[in-house]
C-alpha positions in Angstrom: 37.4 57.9 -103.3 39.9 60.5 -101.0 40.4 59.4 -97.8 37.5 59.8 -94.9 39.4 59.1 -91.5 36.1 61.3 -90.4 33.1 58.1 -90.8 33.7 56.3 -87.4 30.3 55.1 -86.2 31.8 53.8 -83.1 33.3 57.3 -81.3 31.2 59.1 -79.0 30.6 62.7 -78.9 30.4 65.4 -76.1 28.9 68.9 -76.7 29.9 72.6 -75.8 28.3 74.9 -73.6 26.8 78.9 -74.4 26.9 82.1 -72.7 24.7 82.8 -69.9 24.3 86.2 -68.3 27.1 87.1 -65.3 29.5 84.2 -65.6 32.1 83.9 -68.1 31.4 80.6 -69.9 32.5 78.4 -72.8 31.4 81.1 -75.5 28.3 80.2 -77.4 30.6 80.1 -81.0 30.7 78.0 -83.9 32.4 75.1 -81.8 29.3 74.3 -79.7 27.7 70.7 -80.5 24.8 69.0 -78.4 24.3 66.2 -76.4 20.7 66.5 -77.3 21.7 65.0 -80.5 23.9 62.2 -79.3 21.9 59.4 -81.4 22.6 61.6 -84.7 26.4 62.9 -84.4 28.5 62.9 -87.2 30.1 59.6 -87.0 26.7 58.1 -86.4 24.7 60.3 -89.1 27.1 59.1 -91.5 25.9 55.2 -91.2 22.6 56.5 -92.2 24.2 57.4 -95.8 23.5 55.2 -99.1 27.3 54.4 -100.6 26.8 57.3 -103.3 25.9 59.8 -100.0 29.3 58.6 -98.3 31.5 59.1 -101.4 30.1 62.4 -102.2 31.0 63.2 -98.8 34.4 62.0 -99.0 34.8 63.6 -102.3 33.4 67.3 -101.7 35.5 67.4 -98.2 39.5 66.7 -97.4 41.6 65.6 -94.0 44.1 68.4 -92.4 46.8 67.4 -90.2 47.9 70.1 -87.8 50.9 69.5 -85.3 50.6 70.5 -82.0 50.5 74.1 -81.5 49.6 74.8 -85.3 46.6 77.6 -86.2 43.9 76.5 -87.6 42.5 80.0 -87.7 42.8 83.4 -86.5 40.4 85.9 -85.6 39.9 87.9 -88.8 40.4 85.0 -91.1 37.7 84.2 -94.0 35.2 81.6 -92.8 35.9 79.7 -96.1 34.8 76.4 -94.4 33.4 73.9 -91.2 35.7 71.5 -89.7 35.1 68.7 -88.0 37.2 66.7 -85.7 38.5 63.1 -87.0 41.6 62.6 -83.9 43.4 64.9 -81.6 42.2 68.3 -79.9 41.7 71.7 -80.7 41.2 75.0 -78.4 39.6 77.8 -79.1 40.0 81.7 -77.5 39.8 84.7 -78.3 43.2 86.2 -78.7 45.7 86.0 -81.8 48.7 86.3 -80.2 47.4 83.3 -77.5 47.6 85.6 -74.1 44.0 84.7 -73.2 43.3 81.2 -71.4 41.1 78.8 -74.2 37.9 79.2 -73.9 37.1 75.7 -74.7 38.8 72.8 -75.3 37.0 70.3 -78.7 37.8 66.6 -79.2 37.2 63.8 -81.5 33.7 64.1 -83.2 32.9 68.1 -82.3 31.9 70.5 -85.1 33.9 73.9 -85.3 33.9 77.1 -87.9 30.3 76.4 -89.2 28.0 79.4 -88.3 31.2 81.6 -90.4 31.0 79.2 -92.9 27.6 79.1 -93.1 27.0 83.1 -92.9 30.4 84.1 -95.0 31.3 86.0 -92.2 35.3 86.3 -90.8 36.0 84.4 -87.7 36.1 85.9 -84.7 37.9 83.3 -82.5 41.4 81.6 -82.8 41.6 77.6 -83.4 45.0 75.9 -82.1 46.1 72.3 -82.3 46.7 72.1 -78.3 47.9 68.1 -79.7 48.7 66.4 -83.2 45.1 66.5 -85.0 43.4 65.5 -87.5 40.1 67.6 -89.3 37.6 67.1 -91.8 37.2 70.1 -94.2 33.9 70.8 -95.5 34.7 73.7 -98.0 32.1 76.8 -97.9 32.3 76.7 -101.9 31.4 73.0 -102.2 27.8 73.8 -100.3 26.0 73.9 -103.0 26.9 70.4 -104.7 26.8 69.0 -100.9 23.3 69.9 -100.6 22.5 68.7 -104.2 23.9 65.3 -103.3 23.6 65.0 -99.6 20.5 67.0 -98.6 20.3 65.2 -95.1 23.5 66.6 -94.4 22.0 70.3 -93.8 19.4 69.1 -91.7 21.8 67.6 -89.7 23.7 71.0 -89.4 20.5 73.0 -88.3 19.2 70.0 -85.8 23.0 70.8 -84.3 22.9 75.0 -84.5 18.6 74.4 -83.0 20.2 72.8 -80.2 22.9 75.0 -79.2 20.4 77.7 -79.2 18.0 75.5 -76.6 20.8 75.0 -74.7 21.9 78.9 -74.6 18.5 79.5 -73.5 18.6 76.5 -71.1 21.9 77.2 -69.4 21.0 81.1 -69.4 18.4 80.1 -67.0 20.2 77.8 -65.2 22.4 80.5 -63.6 22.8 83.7 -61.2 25.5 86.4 -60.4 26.2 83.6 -57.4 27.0 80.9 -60.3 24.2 78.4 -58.5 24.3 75.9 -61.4 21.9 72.6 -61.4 20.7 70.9 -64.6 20.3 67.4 -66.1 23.3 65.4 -67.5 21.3 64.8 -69.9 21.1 67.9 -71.1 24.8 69.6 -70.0 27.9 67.5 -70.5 30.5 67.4 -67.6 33.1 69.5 -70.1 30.2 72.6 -70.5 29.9 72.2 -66.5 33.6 72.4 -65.6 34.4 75.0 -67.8 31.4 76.8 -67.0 32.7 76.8 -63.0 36.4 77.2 -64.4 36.0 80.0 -65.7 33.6 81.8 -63.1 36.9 81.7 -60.8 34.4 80.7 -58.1 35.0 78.4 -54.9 32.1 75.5 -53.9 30.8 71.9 -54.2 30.2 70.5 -57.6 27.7 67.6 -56.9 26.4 64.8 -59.0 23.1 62.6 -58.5 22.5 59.7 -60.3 19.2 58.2 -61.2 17.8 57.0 -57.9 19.0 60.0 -56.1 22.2 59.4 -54.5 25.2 61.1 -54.8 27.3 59.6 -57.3 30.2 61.9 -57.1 31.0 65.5 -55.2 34.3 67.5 -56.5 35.5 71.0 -54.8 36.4 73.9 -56.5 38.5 76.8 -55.2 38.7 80.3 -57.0 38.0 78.3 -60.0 40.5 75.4 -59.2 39.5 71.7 -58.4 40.7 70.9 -54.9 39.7 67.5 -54.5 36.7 65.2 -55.1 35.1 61.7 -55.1 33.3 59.8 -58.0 32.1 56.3 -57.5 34.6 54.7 -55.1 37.5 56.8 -56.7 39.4 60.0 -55.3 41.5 62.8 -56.3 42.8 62.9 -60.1 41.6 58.8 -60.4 37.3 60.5 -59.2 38.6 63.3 -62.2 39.4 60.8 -65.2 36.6 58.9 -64.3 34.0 61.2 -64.5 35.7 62.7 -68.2 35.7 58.6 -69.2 32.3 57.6 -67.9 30.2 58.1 -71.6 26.7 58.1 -70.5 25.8 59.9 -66.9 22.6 59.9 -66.8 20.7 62.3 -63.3 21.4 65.2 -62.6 24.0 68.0 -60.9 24.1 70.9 -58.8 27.2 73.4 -57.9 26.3 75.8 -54.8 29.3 78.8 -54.5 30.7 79.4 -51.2 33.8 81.4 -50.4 35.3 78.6 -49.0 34.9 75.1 -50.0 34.0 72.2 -47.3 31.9 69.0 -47.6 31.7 66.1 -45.0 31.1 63.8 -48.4 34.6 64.0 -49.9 36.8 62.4 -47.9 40.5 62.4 -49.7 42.0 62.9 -52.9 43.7 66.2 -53.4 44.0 67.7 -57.3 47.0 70.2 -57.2 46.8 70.0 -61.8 46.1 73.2 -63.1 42.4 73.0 -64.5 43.3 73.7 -68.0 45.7 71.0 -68.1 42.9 68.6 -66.2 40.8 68.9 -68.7 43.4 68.6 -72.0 44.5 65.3 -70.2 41.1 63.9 -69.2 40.3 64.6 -73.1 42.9 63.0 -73.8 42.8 60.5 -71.5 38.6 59.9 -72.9 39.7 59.4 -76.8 42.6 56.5 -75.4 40.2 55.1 -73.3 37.8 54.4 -76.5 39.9 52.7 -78.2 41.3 50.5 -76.0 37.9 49.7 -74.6 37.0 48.9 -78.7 40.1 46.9 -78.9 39.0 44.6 -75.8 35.2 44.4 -77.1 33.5 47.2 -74.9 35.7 45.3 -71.7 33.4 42.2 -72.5 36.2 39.8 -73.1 37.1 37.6 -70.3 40.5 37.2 -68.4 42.1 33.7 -68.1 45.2 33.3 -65.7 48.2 32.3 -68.3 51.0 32.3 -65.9 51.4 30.8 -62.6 53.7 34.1 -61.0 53.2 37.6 -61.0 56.0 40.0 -62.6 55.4 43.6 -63.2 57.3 44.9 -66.2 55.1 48.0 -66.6 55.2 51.7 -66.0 57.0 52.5 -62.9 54.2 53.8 -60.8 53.6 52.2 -57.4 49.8 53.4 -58.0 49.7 50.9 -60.9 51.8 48.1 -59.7 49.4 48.0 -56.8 46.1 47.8 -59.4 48.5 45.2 -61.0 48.6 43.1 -58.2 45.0 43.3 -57.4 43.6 42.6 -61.0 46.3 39.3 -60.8 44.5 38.2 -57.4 40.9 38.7 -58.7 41.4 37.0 -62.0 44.1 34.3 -60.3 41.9 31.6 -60.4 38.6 32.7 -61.4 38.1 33.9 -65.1 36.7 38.2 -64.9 35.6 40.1 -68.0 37.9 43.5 -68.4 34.6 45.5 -67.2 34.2 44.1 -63.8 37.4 45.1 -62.5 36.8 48.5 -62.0 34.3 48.2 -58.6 37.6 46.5 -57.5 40.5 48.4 -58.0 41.2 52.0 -56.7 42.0 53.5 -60.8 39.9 54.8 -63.0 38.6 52.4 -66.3 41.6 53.7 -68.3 44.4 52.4 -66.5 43.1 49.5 -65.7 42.3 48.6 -69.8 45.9 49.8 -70.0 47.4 47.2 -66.9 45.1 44.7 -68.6 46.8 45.0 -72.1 50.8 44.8 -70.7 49.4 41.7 -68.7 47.8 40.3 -71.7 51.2 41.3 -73.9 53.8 40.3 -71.1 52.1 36.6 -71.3 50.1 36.7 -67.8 46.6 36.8 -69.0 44.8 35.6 -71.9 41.9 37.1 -73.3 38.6 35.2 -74.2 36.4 36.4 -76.6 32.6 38.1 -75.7 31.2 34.7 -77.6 32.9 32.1 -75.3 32.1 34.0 -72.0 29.0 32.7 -71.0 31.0 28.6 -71.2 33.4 30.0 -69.0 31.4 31.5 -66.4 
């Protein structure tokens, strides 16, 4: 059986957004996937699969490894097959020679180069590795002995392309010439969103609502840039990787243009990044952050003081030393799972899994296991 990096059940998946009329968006292109369909993604369609299913898969498909930088197709070239994405990140635009700004950015789990490959039709965007990558290659010419062994596999393909034309329909609505966006999270993902306002090079409040109707998180947005904002308890860059890490919003959002952007709600935090490399890093930033929560047991395993002094042998940031110090005094002398920390400490999740595993390595912390938490508490 070849090698299927590609059957993960564990990653999660975010989705693409479509064109809507007066505001330059994240193309509606063969890259789009749905959060609509979150509960059957690849990696978690493919645990649905008999053992015969999963090696036909793995058989009639291969892994590409692209450096960063590397084409994965041009514009012009023959949509000979669908890819999707095992690791890593790819960008996709509409110029060859790489002048234009991406269009949109696709990470670990997101389908790309299927309606071509579907349709036999040349592509009519450019794929780059913006980050070492790895890709599953479903071959056009191998279709027909896919569908003969794996028929669920095309159903899964058209539940995916029937969604991305809801949500073209849905997020055509959604707008005016004024960009006033609103939708639910649970329809939009916060990559569609920010790209969406990206690209409209327009100024105003980005605002989140969760559930119960209070503001979860408020970010501004001049001429297209992200000035500042607040998510949970967290500002600046820290409110920016949080809201790219947090897997599940669930409410609603609303962004209101204005020629200048002011809001009493946001009270610090400045964001100076450019917004295309915001969003590589908080991509990156998301796929990291999944693994080392996985590693740690979803943050359920508990902390359990090892060492009676504090040394910090970690990166040299005085941002981090600080959320060092803080996760040593809160787990000092009362055992915390991983999870907890985060209502305490001034981060977002992923540096804190990150401070938690050079504790755990440099000998201050041990970790308890999900099973024996409840004995400790």
């Amino acid at each position: 059986m070849r090698r299927r990096d590609c059957c993960n059940p564990s990653e999660s998946r975010h989705f693409r957004g479509p064109n809507g009329n007066g505001v330059k968006l994240a193309p509606l292109h063969d890259s789009c996937s749905t959060q609509a369909v979150l509960d059957s993604d690849f990696f978690s369609y493919c645990t649905s699969l008999k053992p015969l299913q999963l090696k036909a898969i793995g058989e009639l498909s291969h892994v590409r490894h692209l450096a960063e930088g590397e084409i994965v197709y041009r514009a012009g070239d023959p949509g000979e097959a669908l890819y999707i994405i095992n690791r890593g990140a790819v960008e996709i635009s509409q110029d060859n020679a790489g002048h234009e700004p991406a269009a949109a950015s696709l990470t670990r789990g997101d389908m790309f180069g299927d309606l071509e490959a579907l349709t036999n039709l040349p592509r009519s965007q450019v794929v780059r590795a913006c980050e070492p990558v790895s890709l599953q290659v479903f071959p056009r010419k191998n279709f027909g002995e896919l569908q003969r062994r794996v028929p669920s596999f095309f159903q899964y393909l058209a539940e995916h392309l029937a969604n991305r034309l809801i949500q073209a329909r849905d997020f055509a609505l959604s707008q005016s010439d004024c960009l006033e966006l609103s939708g639910s999270l649970a329809n939009f993902d916060v990559v569609t969103i920010y790209q969406t306002i990206v690209n409209s090079l327009q100024s105003g409040e980005l605002t989140l609502i969760d559930e119960r109707s209070e503001v979860m998180g408020a970010f501004m947005f001049e001429a297209g840039q992200p000035r500042c904002g607040q998510f949970h308890h967290l500002n600046g860059e820290e409110a920016f990787w949080q809201l790219f890490l947090s897997s599940s919003l669930a409410g609603s959002f609303s962004f209101s243009s204005n020629e200048r952007a002011t809001s009493d709600g946001i009270q610090a935090g400045q964001i100076t990044r450019k917004p295309g490399d915001m969003l590589i890093n908080a991509l990156q930033f998301r796929d990291e952050f999944e693994e080392l929560k996985s590693s740690l047991h979803g943050g359920k395993v508990v902390l359990r003081r090892a060492k009676l002094n504090f040394d910090w042998h970690g990166a040299d940031s005085s941002l981090l030393r600080e959320a060092a110090e803080q996760i040593w005094q809160i787990a000092y002398s009362t055992p915390v799972t991983v999870a907890a920390l985060y209502k305490h400490c001034a981060v977002c999740e992923l540096k804190i899994y990150r401070i938690v595993q050079e504790l755990v390595a440099s000998g201050h912390f041990m970790l308890v296991p999900p099973s024996a938490a409840e004995k400790i508490a």
